[in-house]
N, C-alpha and C positions, 0 to 999 in steps of 0.2 A: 504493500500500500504506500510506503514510504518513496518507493520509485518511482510509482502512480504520479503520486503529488509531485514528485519535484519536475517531472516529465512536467506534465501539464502546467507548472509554475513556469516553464519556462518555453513552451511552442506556444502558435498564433492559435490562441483557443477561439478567437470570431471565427477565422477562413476554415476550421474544423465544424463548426456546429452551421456557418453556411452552409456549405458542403455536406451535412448531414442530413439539413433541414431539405435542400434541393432532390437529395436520392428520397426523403418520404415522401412528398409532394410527388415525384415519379412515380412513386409505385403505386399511389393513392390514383395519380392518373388514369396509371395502364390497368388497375382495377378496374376503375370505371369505363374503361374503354371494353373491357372484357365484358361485363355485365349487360353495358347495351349496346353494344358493335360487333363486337365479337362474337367467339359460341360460349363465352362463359364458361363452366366446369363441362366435360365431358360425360353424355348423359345417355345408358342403355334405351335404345330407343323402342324396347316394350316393355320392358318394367319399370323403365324411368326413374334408377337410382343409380347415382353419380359413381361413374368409374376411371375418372380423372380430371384435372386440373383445366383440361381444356385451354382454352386462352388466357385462364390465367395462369399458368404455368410461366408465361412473360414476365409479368408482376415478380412472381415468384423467383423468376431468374433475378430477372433485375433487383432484388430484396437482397439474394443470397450475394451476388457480387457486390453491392455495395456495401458489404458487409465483411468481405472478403479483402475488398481493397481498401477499406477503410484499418487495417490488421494490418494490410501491406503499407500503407501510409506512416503510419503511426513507427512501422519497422525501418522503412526507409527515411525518418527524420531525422533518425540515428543516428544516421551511416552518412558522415562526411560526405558532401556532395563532389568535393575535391577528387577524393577516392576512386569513386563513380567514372569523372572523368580520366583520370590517370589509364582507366582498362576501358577505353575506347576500342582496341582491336576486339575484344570478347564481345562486348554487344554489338559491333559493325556486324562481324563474322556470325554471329546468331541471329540477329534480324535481318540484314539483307540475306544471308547464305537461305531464310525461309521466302524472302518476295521471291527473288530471281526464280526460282522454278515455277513458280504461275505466271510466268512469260509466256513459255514453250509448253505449259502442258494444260489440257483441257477438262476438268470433270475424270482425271485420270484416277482410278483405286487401286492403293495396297492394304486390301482386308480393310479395317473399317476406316479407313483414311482417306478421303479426297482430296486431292491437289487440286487447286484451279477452278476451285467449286464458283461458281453463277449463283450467288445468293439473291438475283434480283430479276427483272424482267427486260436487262438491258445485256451491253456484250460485256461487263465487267465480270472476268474470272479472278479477282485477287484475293479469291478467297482459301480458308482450311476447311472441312469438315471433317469431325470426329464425334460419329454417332449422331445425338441434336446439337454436338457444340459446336458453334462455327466461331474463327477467328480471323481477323483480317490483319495478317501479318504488317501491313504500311503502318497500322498505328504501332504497335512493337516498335517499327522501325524510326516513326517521328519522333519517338524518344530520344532514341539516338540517334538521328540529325542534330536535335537540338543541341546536344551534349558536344556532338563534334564541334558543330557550326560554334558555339561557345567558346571553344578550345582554339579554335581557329580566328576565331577575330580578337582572345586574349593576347595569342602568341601574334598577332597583328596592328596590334591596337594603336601602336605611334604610324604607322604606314599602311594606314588602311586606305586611304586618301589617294595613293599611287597607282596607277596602272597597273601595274605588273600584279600589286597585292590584292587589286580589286577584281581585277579580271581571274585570281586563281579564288577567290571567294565566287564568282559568278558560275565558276567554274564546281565548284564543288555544291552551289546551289543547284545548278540545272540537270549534275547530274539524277539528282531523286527524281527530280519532276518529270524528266524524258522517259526514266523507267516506271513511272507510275503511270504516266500518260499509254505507252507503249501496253499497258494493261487496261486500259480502260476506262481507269476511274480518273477521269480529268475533277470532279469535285474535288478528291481529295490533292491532287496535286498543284489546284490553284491555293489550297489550304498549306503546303509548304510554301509554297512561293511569300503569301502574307507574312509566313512565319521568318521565313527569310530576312524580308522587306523591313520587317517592325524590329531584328534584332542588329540587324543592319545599321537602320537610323540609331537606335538607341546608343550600336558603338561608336557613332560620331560620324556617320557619312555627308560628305562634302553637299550643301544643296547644290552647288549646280552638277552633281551628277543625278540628285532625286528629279528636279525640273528638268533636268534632259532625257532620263528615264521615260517621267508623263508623259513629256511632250513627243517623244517619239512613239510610245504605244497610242497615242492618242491619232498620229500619223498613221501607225500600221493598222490601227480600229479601222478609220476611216477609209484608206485604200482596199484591204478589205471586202467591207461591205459595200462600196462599190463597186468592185472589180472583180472580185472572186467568191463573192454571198454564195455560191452553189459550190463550193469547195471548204465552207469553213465547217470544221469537225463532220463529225458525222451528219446524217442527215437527221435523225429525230435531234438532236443536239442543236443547228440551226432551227431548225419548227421552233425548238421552245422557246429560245432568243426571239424571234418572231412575234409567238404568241403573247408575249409580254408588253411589245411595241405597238402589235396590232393584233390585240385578242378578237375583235371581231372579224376578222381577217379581211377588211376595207380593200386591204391592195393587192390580194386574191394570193397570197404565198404559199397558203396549201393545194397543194393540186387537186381536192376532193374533201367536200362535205366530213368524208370520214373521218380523214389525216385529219381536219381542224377539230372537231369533235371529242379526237382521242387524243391529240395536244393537250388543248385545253382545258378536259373534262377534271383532271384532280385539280388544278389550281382553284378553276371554278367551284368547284365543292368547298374545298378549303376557305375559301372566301366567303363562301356563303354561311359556313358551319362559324367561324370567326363573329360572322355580323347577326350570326343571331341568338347567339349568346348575349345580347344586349348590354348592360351594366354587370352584372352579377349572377349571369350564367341563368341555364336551366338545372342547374343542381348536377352531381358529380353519381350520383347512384338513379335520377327518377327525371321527367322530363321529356319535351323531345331533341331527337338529336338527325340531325345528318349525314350520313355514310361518307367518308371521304378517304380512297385509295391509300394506304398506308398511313392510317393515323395514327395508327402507334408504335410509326417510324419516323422518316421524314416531317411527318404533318402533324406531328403530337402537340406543336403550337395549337395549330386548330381545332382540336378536340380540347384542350384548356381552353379555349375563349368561348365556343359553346357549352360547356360544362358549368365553368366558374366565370366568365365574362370578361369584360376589360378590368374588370377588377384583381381576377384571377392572375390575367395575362401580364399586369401589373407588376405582381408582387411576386409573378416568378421570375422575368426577367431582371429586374430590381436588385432581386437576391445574386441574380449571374452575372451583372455588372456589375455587381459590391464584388464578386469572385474574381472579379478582371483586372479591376480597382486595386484592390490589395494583394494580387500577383502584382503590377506594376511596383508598387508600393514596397514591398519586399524587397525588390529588384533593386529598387533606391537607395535602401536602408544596407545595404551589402555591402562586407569591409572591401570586397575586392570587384573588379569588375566579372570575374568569371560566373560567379551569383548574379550578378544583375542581367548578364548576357541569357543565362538558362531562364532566369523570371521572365524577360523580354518576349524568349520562344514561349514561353507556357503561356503568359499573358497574351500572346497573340493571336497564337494559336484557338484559345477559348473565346478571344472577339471577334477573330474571322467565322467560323463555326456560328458564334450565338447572330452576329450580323449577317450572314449567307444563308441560314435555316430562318428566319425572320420574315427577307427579304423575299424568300420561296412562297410564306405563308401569305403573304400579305402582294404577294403578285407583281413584284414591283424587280424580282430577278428572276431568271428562267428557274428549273427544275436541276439542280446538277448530285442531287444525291448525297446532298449535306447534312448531319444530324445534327439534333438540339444539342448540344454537353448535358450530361444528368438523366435527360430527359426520353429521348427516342430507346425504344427498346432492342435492347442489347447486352447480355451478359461481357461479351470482351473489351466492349467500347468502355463501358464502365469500370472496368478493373484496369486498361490503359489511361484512362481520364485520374483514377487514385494513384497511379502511381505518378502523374503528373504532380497529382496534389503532395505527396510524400515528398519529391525532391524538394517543389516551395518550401514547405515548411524544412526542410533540412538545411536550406539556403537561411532561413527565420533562425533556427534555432545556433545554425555554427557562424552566428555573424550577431555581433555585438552592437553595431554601431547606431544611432540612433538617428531618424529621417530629419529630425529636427534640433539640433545643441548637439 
């Protein structure tokens, strides 16, 4: 008990009981999402007594891991985040040595094992399965980018500003992205890039390299969608860019009733489930509700704004920007820059993610297969999201210095 106390006398007990507060709000969600969207408990359909979990088995998952990572957090605030970095080659060589093979392999089995698993109804294969667990080895591996990318603008940090030292940090950004891209999931790899970008500036990057950055994607946006609009990404991947600009498709970019239809049929839902939830919801268990294509994934926003309302929608996001907040905050408070570079990534990481899953719900960015942090259902996400949480506080607890005197 005595180690108890003095643990706790001395980590970020707010960014602990947010973070605690955010995972029961989840599971109180995806309950409710179970109850009246779902199939709810698993039910003999002639004698009509419950033979499992059903959809809420999600709930359940998501209960059990944050429960789980919340052990692992508390473990890893222990453990010198220094340390961490030092065995860079161990985590490079375990997380990517698991993406690289869902490049080249598809839905491949060794006994109960998938490589390359399609957890979705798009071409992303970056997935694990084993049995019902699935993992999505990139977040493993965002870990350690961060960690690197840390390591690398410490050991840079008076010449980061130079050509040579910028171009090999550009260099060591693009490579995750190219091979996340190369797999499919471009959501998550505009989510490194952010991550990149925010620990980037945080090391001190020169503005006229950020102002020449913009203005040159803002160049390549533009040429682009004028010149090459029928070459950029995939094709449902333009649609949804599209559907965003012009949902009622005025200037006719779907080639068929259908395609616009199945574009823009979940945002639509989403939107609609969002706005009528009114102020303070239809209630989280009774009410009516909206069906809306993976609500208790991607679109788990919207099933919170008709459940619990703006009110709801409120006080969860509130609580993930206090999370974002005091990642930065941490970051500041850091005897050394190496801690502030790792807050930076986690920091950004969690506001690219809560602002891109936002944006999806509320219609105003295409569909790219972003999750809420906390919130969209997932057992790995959420045990990747606490061990994010565990380095911050390890960066809180092995650094003394105070943000203010």
């Amino acid at each position: 008990m005595e180690n108890i106390r003095r643990y706790f006398k001395r980590t970020d007990k707010t960014y602990l009981l947010l973070c605690i507060f955010s995972s029961v709000m989840a599971v109180t969600a995806l309950s409710s999402w179970a109850a009246k969207q779902g199939n709810g408990f698993a039910v003999d359909e002639i004698t009509g007594q419950i033979t499992g979990l059903g959809d809420y088995r999600r709930a359940a998952v998501q209960a059990g891991a944050a429960l789980i990572g919340l052990v692992i957090a508390v473990l890893l605030s222990n453990i010198d985040y220094r340390s961490l970095v030092k065995v860079w080659p161990v985590h490079v060589a375990l997380t990517w040595g698991m993406v690289l093979p869902t490049l080249v392999l598809r839905n491949v089995s060794i006994g109960p094992l998938t490589i390359g698993y399609n957890a979705g109804d798009t071409d992303n294969y970056s997935w694990y399965k084993l049995g019902g667990f699935t993992l999505q080895p990139t977040e493993l591996a965002k870990i350690s980018f961060i960690l690197t990318f840390a390591m690398h603008l410490n050991n840079v940090r008076t010449r980061l500003n130079e050509p040579k030292e910028l171009g090999k940090l550009l260099l060591h950004l693009a490579v995750p992205i190219l091979i996340i891209h190369v797999q499919g999931d471009d959501g998550t790899a505009i989510i490194y890039a952010i991550i990149g970008c925010c620990m980037m500036f945080a090391a001190g990057l020169s503005w006229k390299y950020i102002l020449g950055a913009v203005s040159a994607a803002a160049v390549a946006m533009a040429t682009a969608f004028a010149f090459f609009s029928d070459k950029i990404g995939k094709g449902y991947q333009w649609y949804r860019i599209l559907a965003v600009i012009d949902p009622d498709n005025k200037t006719g970019w779907a080639p068929s009733e259908t395609i616009w239809k199945n574009i823009i049929y979940q945002q639509q839902r989403g939107e609609i489930a969002l706005g009528s939830g009114g102020i303070f919801g239809n209630g989280l268990f009774g009410g009516s509700y909206y069906s809306v294509p993976n609500a208790h994934n991607d679109f788990i926003l919207s099933w919170i704004g008709n459940a619990a309302g703006f009110v709801g929608c409120c006080v969860v996001l509130g609580v993930l920007f206090a999370l974002v907040i005091k990642t930065f905050l941490t970051g500041a408070r850091s005897e050394d820059l190496l801690g502030a570079f790792i807050c930076a990534g986690i920091g950004g990481a969690l506001m690219a993610q809560i602002a891109v899953n936002v944006g999806m719900n509320l219609r105003v960015l295409p569909v790219i297969g972003v999750t809420l942090p906390f919130y969209s259902a997932g057992g790995s996400s959420v045990l990747m999201l606490y061990i994010c949480v565990g380095l911050v506080l390890s960066v809180y607890t092995h650094n003394t210095k105070k943000l203010f005197g």
